[in-house]
Backbone as CSV, one residue per row, in Angstrom:
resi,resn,N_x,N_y,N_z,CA_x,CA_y,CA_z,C_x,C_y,C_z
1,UNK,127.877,-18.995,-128.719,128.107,-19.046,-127.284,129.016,-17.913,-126.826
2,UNK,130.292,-17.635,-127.658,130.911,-16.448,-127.336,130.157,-15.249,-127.044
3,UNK,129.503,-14.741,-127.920,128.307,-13.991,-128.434,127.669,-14.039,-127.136
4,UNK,127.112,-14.391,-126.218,126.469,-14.425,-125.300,127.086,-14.139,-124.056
5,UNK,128.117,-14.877,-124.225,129.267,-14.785,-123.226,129.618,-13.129,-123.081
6,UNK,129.774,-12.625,-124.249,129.963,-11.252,-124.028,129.540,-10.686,-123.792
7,UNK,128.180,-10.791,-124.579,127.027,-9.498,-124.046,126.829,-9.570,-122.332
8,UNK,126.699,-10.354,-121.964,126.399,-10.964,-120.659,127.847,-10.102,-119.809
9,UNK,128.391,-10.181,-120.036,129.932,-9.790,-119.430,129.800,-8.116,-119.521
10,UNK,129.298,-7.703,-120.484,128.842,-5.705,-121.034,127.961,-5.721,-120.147
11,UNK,126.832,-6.869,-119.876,125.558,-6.150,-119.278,126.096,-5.975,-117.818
12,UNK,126.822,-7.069,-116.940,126.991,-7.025,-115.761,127.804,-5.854,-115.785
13,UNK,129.163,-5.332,-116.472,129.962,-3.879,-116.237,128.815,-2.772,-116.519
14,UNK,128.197,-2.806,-117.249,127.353,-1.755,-117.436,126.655,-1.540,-116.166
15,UNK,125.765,-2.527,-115.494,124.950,-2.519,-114.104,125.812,-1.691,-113.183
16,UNK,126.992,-2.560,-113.064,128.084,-2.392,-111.636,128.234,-0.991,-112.281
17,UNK,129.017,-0.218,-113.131,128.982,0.949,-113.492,127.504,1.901,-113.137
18,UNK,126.803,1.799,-113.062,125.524,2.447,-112.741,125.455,2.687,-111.392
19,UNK,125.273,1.628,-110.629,125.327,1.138,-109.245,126.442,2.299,-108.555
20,UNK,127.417,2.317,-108.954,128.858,2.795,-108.764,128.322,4.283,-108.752
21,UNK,127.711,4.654,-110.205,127.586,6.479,-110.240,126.183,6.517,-109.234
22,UNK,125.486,5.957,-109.161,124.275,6.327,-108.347,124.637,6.536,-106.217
23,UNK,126.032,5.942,-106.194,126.075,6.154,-105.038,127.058,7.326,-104.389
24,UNK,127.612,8.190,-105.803,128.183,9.238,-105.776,127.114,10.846,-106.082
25,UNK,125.752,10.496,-106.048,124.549,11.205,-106.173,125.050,12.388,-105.288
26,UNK,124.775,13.529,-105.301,124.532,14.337,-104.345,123.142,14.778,-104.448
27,UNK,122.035,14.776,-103.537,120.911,15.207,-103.334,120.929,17.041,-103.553
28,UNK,120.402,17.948,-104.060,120.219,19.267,-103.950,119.751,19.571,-103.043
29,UNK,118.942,19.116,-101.777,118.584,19.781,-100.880,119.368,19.581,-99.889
30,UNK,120.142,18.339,-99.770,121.233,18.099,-98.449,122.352,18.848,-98.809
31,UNK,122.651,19.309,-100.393,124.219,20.530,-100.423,123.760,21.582,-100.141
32,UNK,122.631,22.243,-100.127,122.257,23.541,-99.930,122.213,23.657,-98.353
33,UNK,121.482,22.531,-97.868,121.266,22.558,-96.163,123.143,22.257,-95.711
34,UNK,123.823,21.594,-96.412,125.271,21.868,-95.839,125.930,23.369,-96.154
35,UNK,125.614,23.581,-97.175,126.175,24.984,-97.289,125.785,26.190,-96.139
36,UNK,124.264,26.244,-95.651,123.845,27.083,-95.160,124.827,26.587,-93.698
37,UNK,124.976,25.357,-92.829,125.322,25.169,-92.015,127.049,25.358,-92.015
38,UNK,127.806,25.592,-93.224,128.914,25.960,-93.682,129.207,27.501,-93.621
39,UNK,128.175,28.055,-93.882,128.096,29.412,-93.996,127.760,30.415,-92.690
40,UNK,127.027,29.602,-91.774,126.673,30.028,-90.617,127.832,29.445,-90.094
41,UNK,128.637,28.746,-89.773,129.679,28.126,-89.084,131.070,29.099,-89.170
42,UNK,131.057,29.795,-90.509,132.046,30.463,-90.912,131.729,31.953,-90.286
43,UNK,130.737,32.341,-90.401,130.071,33.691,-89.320,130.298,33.494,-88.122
44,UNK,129.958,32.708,-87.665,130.007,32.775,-86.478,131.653,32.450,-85.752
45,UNK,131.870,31.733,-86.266,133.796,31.564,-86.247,134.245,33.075,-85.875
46,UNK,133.881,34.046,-87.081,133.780,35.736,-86.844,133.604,36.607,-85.582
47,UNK,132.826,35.546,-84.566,132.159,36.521,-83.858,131.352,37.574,-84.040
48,UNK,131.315,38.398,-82.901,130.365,39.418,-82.776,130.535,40.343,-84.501
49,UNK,131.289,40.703,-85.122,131.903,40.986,-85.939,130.999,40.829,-87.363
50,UNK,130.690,39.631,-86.967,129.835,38.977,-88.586,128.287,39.522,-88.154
51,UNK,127.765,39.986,-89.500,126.287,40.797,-89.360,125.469,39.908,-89.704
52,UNK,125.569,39.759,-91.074,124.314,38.371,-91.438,125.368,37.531,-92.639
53,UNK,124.548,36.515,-92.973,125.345,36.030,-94.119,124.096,34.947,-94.772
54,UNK,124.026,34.676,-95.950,123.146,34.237,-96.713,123.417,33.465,-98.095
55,UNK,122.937,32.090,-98.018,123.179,31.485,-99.256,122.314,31.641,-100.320
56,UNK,122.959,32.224,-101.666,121.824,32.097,-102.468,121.250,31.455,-103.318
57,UNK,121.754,31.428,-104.564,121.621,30.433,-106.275,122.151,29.210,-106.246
58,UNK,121.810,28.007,-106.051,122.119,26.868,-106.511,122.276,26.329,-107.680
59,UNK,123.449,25.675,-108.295,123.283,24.971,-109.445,124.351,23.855,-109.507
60,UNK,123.434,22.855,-109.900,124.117,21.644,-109.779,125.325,21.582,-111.491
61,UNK,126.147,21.175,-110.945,127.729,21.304,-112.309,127.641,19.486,-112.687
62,UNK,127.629,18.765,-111.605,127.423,17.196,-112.399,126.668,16.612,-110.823
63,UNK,126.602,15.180,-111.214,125.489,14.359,-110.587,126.012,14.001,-109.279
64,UNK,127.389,14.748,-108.782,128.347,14.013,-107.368,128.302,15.759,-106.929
65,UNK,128.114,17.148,-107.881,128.386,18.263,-107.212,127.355,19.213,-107.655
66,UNK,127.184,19.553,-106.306,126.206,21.421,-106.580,127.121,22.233,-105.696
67,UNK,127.159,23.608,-106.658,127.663,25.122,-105.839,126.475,26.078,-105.992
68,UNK,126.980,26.671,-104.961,126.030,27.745,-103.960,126.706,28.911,-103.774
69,UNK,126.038,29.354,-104.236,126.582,31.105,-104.177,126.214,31.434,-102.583
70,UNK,127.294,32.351,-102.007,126.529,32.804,-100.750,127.627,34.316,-100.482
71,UNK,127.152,34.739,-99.399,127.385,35.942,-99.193,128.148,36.188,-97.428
72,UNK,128.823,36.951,-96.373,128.802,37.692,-95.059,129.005,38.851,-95.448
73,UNK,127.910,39.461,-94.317,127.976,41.018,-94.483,128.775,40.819,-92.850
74,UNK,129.366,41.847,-92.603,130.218,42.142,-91.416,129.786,43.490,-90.646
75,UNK,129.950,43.934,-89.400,129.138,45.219,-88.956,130.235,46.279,-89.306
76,UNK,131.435,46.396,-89.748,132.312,47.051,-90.044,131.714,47.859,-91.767
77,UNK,130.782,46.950,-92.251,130.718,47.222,-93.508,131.504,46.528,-94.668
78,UNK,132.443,45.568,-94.100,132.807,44.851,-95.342,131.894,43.758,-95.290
79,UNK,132.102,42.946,-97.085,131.110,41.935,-97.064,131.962,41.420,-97.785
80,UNK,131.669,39.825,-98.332,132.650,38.616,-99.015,131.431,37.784,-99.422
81,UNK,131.572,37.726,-100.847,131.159,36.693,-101.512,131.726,35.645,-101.823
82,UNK,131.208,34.612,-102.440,132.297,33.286,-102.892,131.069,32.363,-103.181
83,UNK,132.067,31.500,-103.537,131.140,30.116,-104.809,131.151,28.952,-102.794
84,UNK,130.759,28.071,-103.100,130.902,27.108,-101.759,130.497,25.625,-102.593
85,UNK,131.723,24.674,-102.950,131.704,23.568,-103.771,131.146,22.724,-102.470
86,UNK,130.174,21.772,-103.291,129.765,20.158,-102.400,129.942,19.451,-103.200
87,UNK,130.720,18.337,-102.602,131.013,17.105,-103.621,130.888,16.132,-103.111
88,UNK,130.198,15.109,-103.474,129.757,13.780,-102.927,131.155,12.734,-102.740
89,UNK,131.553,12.366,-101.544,132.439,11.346,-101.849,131.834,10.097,-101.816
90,UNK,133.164,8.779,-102.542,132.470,7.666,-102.126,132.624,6.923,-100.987
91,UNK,132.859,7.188,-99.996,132.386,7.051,-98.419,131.082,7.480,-97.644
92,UNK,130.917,8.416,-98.533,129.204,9.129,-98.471,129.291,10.435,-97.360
93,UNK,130.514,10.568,-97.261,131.046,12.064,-97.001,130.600,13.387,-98.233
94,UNK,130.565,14.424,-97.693,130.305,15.841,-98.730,131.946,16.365,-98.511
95,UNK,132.210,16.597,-99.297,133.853,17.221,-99.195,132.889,18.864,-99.819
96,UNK,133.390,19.770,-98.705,133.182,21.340,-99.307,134.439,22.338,-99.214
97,UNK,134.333,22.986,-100.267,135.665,23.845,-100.505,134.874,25.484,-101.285
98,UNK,135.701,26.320,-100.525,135.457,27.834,-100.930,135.886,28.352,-102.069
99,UNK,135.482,28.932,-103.144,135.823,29.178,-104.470,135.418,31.005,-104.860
100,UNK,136.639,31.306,-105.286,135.983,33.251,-105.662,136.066,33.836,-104.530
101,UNK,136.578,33.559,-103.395,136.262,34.881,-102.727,136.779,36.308,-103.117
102,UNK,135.774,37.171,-102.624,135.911,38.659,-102.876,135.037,39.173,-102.051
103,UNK,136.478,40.343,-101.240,135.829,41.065,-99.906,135.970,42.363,-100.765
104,UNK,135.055,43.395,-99.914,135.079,44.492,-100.428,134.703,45.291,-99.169
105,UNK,134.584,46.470,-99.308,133.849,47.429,-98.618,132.133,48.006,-99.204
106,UNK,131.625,47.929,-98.609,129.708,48.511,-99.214,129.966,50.295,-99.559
């Protein structure tokens, strides 16, 4: 009876544990569509100033985060790259944060 008692007690933490990581999912197409709207938000913040800007390479790091490489070119001729983190919270918020930047001149 113990024996049962337990397994039974593993199976329900095991479920609730599952349940738990599946609702910290981040989808790949909703971090990329936030990034691009992250990335255009940050241009345009710039003004007239900002030329184009473009997200590129996606890759997902674990099952709550994908980063996105992206790019602004500026009409001055400088440009800035950087990483752009999405992370799934559990409120079902995306928490995003800027990683690497590096401005330069072309």
């Amino acid at each position: 009876m113990k024996v049962k008692v337990v397994l039974l007690s593993l199976v329900t933490v095991l479920l609730f544990s599952a349940a738990a990581e599946a609702a910290y999912f981040l989808p790949f197409g909703q971090a990329r569509r936030f990034s691009k709207l992250w990335v255009q938000e940050a241009c345009e913040a710039r003004g007239p100033s900002c030329g184009k800007w473009k997200v590129g390479h996606c890759a997902r790091i674990a099952a709550s985060r994908v980063d996105c490489a992206a790019y602004i070119i500026f009409n001055s001729g400088e440009y800035c790259v950087f990483l752009l983190e999405n992370r799934a919270q559990g409120n079902g918020y995306v928490h995003q944060r800027r990683h690497h930047l590096r401005c330069d001149h072309v």
